[in-house]
N, C-alpha and C positions, 0 to 999 in steps of 0.2 A: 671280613668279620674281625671282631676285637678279641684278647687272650680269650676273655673270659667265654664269648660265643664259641672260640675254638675246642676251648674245654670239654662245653656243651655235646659239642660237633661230636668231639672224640667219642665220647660217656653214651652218646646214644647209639652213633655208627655200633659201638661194642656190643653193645646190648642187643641191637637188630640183627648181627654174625650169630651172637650166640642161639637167636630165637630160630635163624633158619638152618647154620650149622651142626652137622651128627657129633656124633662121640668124637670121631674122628679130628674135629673141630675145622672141616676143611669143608668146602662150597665147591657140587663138584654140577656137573653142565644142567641135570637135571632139576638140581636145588637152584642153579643160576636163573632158568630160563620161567621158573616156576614166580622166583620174588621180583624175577622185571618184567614180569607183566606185558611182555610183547608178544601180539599175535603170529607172526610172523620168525620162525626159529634161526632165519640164518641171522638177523641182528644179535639175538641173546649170541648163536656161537662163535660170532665175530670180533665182542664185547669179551666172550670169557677167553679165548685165545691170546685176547692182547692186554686182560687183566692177568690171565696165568703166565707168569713171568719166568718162571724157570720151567714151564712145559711137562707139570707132574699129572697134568688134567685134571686139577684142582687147584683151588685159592685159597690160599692163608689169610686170616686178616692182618697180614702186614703188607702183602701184594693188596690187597683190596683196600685198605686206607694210604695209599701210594698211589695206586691209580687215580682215588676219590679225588686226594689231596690236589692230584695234578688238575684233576678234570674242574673243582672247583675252585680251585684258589692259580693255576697254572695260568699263564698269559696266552693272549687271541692264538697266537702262533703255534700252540702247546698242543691249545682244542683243535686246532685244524688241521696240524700235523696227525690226533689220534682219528680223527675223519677220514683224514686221506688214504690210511692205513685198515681200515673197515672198507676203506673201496676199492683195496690195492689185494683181493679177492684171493690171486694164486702168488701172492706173495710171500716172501719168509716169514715163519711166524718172527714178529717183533715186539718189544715192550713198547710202553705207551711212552717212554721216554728217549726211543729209538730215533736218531738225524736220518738214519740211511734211508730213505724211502727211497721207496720202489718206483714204478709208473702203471697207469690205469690204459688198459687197451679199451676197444669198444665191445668186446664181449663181457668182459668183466663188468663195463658200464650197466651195458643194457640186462646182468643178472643184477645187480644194486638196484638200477631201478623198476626191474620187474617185484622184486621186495618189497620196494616204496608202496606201489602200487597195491600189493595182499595187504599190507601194513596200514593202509590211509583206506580203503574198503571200497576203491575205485578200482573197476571194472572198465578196461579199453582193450579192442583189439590188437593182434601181433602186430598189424603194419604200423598201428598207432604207436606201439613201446617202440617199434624203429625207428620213428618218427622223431619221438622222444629223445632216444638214442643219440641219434647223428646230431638234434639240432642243438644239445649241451656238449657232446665231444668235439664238433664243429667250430662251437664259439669258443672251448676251454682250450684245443690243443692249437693253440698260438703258434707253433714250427712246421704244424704239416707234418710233424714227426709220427705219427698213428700210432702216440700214447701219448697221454695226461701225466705233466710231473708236478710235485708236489708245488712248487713254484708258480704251474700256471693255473692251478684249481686254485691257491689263494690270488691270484693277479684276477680272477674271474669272478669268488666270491665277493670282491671288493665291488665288483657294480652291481653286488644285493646289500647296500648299507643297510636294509633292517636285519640282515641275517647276521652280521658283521656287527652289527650293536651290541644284539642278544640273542648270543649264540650259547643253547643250553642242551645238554645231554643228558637223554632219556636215564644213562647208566649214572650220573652223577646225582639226578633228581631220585632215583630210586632211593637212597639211601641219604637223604637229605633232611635233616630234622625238622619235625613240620612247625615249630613253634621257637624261631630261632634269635626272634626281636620280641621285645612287650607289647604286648597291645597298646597302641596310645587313645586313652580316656578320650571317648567322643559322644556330643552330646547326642539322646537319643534324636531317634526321625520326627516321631511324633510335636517334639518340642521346641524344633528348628521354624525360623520364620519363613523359608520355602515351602514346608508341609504346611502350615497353616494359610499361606497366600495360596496355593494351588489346590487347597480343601474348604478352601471358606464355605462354597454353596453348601456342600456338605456338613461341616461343621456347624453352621448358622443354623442347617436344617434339624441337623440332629440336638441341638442346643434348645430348639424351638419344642420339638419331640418331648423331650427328657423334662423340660418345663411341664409342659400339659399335663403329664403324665404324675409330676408329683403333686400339682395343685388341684386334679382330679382325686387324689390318693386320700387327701387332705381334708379335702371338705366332705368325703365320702368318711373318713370316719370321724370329722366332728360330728355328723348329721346322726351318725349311730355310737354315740357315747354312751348313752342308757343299757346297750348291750356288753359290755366288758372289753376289757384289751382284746382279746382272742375275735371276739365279733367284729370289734372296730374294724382290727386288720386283714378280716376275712369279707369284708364290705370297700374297703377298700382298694383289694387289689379284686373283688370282681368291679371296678367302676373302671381300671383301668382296662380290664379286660374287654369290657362293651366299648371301648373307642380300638383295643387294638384287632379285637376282633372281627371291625369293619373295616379298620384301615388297613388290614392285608389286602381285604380287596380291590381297594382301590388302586394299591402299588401296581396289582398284577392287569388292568384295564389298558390291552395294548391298543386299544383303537383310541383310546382319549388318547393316555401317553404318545401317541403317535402324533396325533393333532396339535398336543399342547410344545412338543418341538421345534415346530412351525411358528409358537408366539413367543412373548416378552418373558413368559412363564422360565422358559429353559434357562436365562441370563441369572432365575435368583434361587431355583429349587432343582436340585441336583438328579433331572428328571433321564437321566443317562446310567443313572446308580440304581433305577427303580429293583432291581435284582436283587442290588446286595441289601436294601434299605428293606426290599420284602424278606429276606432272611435276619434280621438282626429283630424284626418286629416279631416272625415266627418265635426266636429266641425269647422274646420280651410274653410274648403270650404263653408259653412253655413255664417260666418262672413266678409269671403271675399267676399261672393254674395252679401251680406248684404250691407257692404259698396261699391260694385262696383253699386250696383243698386241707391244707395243712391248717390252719388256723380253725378251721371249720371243723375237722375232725377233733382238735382241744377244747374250742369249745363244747363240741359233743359230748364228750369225756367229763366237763365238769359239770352241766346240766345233767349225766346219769348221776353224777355222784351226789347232788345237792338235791333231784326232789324226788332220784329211783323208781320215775312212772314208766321209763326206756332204760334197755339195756343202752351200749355206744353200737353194738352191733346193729340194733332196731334202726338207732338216728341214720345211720349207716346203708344199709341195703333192704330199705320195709320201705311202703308210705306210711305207716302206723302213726309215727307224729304229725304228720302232715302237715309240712314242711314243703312250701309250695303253693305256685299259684293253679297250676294246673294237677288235682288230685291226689299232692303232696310227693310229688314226683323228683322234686329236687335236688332230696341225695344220690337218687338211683341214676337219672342222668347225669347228676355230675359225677358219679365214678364212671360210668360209659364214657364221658367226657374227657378225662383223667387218662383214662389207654387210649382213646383214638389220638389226642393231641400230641401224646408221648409215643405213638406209635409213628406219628407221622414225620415228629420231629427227626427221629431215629432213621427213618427210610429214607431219608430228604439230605442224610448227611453225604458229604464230599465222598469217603469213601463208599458209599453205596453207589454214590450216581457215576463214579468214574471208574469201578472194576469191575462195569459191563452188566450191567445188573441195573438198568434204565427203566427197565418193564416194573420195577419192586419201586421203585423210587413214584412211577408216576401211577400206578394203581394203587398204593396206598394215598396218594394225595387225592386222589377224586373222593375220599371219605369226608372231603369238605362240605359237602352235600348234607351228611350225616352230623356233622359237626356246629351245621347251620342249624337245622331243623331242632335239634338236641335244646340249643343253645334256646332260642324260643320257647321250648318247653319249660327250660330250664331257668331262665330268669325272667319276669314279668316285663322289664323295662329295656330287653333288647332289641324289642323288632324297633323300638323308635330310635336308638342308632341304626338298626338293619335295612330300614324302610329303603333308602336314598341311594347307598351307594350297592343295595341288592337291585335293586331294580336299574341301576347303570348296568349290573353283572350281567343279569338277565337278556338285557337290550343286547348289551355287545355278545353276548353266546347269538342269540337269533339272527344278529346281520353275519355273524361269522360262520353260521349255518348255511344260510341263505347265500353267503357269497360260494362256500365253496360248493353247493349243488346246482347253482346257475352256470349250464351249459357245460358240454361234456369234455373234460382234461382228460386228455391221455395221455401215456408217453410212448413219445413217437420216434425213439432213440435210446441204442444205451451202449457204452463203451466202457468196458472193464479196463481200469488204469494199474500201474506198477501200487504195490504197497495196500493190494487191495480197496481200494479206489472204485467208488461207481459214481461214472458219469450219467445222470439222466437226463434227457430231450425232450422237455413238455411242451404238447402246444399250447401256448400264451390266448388267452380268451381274449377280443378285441378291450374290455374294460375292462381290464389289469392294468394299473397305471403304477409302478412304482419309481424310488428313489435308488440310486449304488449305494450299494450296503445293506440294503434291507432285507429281511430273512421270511420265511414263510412255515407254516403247519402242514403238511403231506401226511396223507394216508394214503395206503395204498392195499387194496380189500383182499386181494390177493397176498401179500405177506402176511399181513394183520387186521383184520375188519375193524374191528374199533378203536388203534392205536394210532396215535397224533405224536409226530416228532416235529422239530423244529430243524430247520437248515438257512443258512446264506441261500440267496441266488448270488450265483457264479458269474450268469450274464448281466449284458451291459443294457438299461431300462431305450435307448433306441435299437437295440434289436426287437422287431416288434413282433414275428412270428413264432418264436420259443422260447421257455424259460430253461434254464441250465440252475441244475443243483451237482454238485460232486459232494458225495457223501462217502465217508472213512469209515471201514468197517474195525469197530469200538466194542459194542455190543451187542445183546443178544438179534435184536431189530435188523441193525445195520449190515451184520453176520447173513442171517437169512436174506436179508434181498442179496446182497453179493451173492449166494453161495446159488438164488434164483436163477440168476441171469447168466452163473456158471452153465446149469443144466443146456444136455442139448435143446435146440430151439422146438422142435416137435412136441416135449415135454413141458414148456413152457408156455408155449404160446397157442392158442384154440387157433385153428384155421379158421374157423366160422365167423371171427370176432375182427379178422384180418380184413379191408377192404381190397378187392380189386389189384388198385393200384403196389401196395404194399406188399401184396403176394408174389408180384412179378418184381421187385426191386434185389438186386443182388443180397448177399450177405458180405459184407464188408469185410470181414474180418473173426475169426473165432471168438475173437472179446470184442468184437463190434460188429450193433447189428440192429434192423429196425425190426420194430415192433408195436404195437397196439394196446397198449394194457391199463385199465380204468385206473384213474389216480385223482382226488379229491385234495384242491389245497384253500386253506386258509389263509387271509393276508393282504399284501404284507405291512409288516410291520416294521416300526420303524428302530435306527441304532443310532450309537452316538455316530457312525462313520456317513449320518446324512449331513454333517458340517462339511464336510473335506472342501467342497469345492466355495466355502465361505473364507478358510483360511487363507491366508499369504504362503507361508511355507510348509507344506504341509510331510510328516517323515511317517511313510504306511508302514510296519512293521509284520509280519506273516512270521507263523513259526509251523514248517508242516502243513498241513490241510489248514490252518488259519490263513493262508493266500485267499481264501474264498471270496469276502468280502472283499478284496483289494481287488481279486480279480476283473470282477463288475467294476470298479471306480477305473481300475486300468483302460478296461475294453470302454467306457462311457469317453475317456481321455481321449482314442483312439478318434472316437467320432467326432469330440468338440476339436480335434487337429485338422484345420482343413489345407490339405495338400494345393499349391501353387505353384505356377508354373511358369517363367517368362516366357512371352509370344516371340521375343527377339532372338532369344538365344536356348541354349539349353539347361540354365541357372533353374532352381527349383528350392522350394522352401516350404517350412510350416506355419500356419498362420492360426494361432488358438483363437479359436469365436468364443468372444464376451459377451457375457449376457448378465443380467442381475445379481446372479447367485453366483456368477464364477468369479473368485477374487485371487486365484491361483499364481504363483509367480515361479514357484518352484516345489517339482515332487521329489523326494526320494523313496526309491520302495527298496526295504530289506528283508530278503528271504532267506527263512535260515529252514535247512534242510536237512536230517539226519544219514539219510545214502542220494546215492548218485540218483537210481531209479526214481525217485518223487520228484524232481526240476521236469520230468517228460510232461505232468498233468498239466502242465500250460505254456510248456517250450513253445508253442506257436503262435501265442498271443502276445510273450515279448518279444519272440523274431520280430514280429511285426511291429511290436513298439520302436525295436530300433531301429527296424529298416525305413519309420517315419525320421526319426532324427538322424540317420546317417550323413546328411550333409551339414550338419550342425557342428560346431565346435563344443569341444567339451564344459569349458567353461560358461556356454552360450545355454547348455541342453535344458529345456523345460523338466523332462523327468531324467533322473540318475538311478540305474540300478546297481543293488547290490546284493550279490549271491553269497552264501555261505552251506559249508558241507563241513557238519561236526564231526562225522567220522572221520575223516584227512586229518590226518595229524599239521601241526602248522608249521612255520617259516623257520621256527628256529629249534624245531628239535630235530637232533640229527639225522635221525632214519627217514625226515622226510625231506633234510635242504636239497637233496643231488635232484627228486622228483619235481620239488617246486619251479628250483630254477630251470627245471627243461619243459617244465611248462610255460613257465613265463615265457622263454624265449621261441617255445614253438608258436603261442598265443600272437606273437610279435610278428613271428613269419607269416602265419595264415592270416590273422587277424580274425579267429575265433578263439573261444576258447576249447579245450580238448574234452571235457567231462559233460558241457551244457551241448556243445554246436552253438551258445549267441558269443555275440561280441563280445559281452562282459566278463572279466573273469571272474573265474568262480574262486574266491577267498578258502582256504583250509582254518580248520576250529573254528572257536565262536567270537562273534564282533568282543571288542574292544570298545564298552560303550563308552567310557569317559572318553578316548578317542573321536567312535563315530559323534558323540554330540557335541563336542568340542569344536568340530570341521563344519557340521551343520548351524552352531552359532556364529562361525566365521565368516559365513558366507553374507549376512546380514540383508538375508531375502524378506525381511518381514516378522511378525509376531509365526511361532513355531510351534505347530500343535500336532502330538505322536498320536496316532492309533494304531493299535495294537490288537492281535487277535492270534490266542495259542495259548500255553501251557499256564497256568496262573503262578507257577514257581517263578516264572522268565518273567512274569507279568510284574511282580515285585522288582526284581534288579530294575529295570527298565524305568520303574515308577521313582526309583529312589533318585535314577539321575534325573532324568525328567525335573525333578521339584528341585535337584542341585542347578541345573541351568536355568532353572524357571521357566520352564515349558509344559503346556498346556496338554496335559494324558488324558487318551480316552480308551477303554477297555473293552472291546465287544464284549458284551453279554448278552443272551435270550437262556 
């Protein structure tokens, strides 16, 4: 840092002592352990013993910007000297400035990294931290001498050069100023020539939109110029309204949009967006009510005042003017009009549908119904926008009827997963034919009789005798069947409904177990993740329960790998079967996972991915996986290097990793995308296109590198 940053440095460290320092003006263990923020108590009193320098059991801020000073501005040698002394456990208390160190036995090891371990939110058994234990004091204590000198933990840190790069301390980052350089002036996203080459269809589409919409506006109020300003533009935006009022439904037709993905259509109309494009048109119908009601009621207001045959209230809520093509009905529906649209808009927002409150969100939308019908009453000339794409609406409700009451679905399976997790085991009807990735509509009469949720299948479209959904309990819906299938089974399930065979089949498992229970699906439908297997290189991205959709692409992979074997000898290989649609050259799939317990919901489906590529070279490998665990702290904060590197090197002995059981290891925090996409454009497998399914915060960063690399983003949505 320059004078002036140090200044800075100073001025703010002072002012954060004083915010958390008593009268006293002193930082004593429980003030320490409280402003650094670590779970885990023996770091904070390891940190304050070797920041408390003269041993009063408390910190002055001149011990405390002494230690800071060291920890961030001090040399490699400085930081790892005050490391090796946090693991030098029963040693003399020391300053952070202390030569004399000590040496690290293996108990003292294995209480550091049993710390590691409360600290990072990973859960392994005892024999495993022994494991742990021996295979970092093994490789660290270079003499055989049975202890660790400060000499050989840096001779050993040095074959972790990322941790050797940037090596950074939790206790130095505590009190670290958060705004220590300028921001440097960058041009927005929106106005970058990657956002616009990777949003064209989009852009084009919504250009095209925004046109019609004001050349409708337009000519609807020259037509009604005779009626005043206030008329004009109350004519006007109802003309918009009769186009955007049909074309929400169209957005929402998943069996066309399902089809038209399959043609030339998808190359120019952003038929993957149909979601967000049916929310931005809700928005657009919301503001044209908005001002066609508003315009309508000033007008009202000055025809009382000019020829006083109506009160505004009469214009308002009477037929008395009559006002209307049907019985002078017009004003009266359009304030009905006015609360249901504004009601729906309201139910429909993000924070409704995502703090579990799903049921509000989709019973008030079925007031479209209501909103149809209104709307007929209410303007003369909407059924002739309505005619065309109501009776598409209609069509697709009755084949979606009809598919999902042809022949009887049950489920014939269900396994309660870690994190509240329900796996369900449909049997798959012979003429269910779907795509990987594609999602379906499940009722199920026993949870809820007339409630339709939408889900991924999880399986793979040639497994032909079940469908697999794993559904995350979110809400109030998803709550209820989890907390179902919790009950004892006697409770749950009718004998009478049970066949035969079923009755006599074990119970697997207290969260696993079969059963019979009538389930109704709709579907399916189709995502943008039915390109995957069009792409060259394609990077699936899962954050949490978003693995779903990858899943099924995963398990379909699984099948198009057809295992071969030479007759001569014992050489064996994978050989991907080509077919028209498969233009694949290279996967990467990245799973980011919040605890240990969620990687269980389909550990057995990458065992198997990689026990197909195990004789493959890594260079060589069709797919590349990569795990990640945001609660583990990462590579280069202190409290977690001792545990990383004795993972790495046990990962090395065993050739698994310790937290999954696969091969792959599992990454601590969260990717590093300018990184990962960096590696992935290196590799120069082909044109690169991301799907992504998870959080829509994550959804953003990802999007922004995506359009920095020029790579082609696709967003689950239903």
């Amino acid at each position: 840092m320059s004078i002036d940053e140090d200044t800075r440095w100073l001025e703010w460290v002072t002012k954060q002592f004083e915010s958390i320092a008593g009268d006293d003006k002193e930082i004593d263990l429980d003030e320490f352990k409280t402003a650094l923020k670590v779970k885990e108590s023996f770091f904070a009193e390891r940190f304050f013993a070797l920041f408390d320098s003269d041993g009063s059991s408390s910190i002055s801020l001149d011990e405390l910007l002494e230690a800071l000073d060291l920890l961030i501005h001090g040399s490699e040698t400085d930081k790892l000297r005050f490391l090796f002394q946090v693991y030098d456990v029963d040693g003399k208390p020391l300053t952070v400035i202390s030569k004399n160190c000590g040496s690290i036995d293996p108990d003292e090891l294995r209480t550091v990294l049993k710390s590691c371990l409360r600290e990072s939110a990973i859960s392994l058994p005892e024999e495993k931290l022994d494991d742990l234990t021996l295979a970092l004091f093994e490789s660290a204590d270079q003499d055989n001498s049975g202890s660790i000198t400060f000499e050989e933990l840096k001779a050993e840190l040095e074959n972790f050069p990322e941790v050797m790069e940037n090596l950074t301390i939790s206790a130095a980052n505590w009190l670290k100023p958060p705004d220590l350089e300028q921001k440097k002036s960058k041009t927005p996203r929106y106005l970058t020539r990657a956002y616009w080459h990777n949003n064209s269809r989009k852009l084009f589409f919504l250009c095209l939109y925004a046109l019609l919409n004001v050349l409708l506006f337009i000519i609807a109020m020259l037509k009604n110029a005779h009626g005043g300003p206030w008329f004009m533009v109350a004519k006007g935006c109802g003309q918009c309204l009769n186009l955007n009022c049909t074309f929400v439904i169209v957005l929402m037709l998943r069996r066309c949009l399902t089809w038209l993905r399959a043609t030339w259509v998808v190359r120019v109309f952003p038929l993957d967006q149909n979601i967000l494009l049916h929310q931005i048109v809700g928005y657009a119908v919301l503001i044209f009510t908005i001002g066609h009601t508003g315009a309508h009621v000033m007008n009202f207001a000055r025809m009382s005042q000019d020829d006083g045959m109506y009160q505004l209230w009469e214009y308002l809520f009477t037929i008395r003017p009559g006002i209307g093509w049907v019985n002078g009905t017009a004003s009266i529906t359009g304030v009905v009009l006015q609360v249901l649209i504004c009601l729906m808009v309201v139910c429909s927002s993000t924070f409704v549908r995502r703090s579990g409150h799903f049921e509000v969100f989709y019973w008030s939308h079925l007031s479209y119904v209501w909103v149809w019908a209104l709307l007929i009453v209410h303007c003369a000339n909407f059924w002739k926008w309505f005619v065309a794409p109501g009776l598409m609406f209609l069509i697709e409700k009755l084949v979606g009827i009809a598919v999902s009451r042809i022949g009887g679905l049950y489920i014939v399976e269900v396994n309660l997963l870690p994190s509240k997790v329900t796996h369900l085991v449909i049997k798959r009807p012979p003429f269910f034919h779907f795509k990987p990735g594609d999602y379906v509509y499940i009722n199920i009469p026993v949870i809820a009789k007339y409630e339709w949720h939408p889900f991924t299948i999880s399986s793979a479209p040639e497994q032909q005798d079940t469908l697999w959904l794993h559904i995350r309990s979110m809400g109030q819906w998803t709550n209820r069947l989890y907390e179902y299938f919790r009950q004892p089974e006697s409770q749950t399930i009718s004998n009478k409904r049970l066949t035969a065979s079923l009755r006599n089949r074990p119970k697997l498992s207290e969260n696993h177990r079969y059963c019979n229970i009538k389930c109704y699906v709709d579907g399916p439908f189709g995502t943008p993740t039915r390109q995957i297997f069009a792409s060259e290189h394609a990077v699936l991205i899962g954050a949490g329960i978003g693995i779903t959709p990858f899943a099924s692409i995963l398990q379909s992979i699984i099948y198009r790998m057809r295992k071969q074997n030479c007759p001569n000898c014992n050489y064996s290989w994978c050989e991907t079967i080509k077919d028209n649609e498969m233009k694949l050259r290279k996967v990467d799939f990245i799973w980011i996972n919040r605890d240990q317990k969620s990687f269980e919901w389909f550990v057995s489906l990458l065992t198997k991915l990689e026990m197909d590529q195990a004789d493959e070279e890594p260079e060589g490998r069709f797919l590349e996986m990569h795990m990640y665990m945001t609660s583990a702290l990462s590579k280069n904060d202190m409290k977690a290097i001792g545990l990383q590197m004795a993972l790495d090197l046990l990962a090395k002995k065993e050739k698994r990793d310790s937290i999954t059981g696969l091969r792959t290891r599992t990454q601590p925090g969260r990717p590093d995308w300018a990184k990962v996409f960096q590696k992935v454009s290196e590799e120069k497998k082909g044109k690169v296109h991301v799907f992504y399914c998870g959080s829509p915060a994550l959804a953003k960063v990802i999007k922004a590198q995506c359009e920095h690399f020029g790579f082609n983003f696709y967003k689950e949505n239903f």
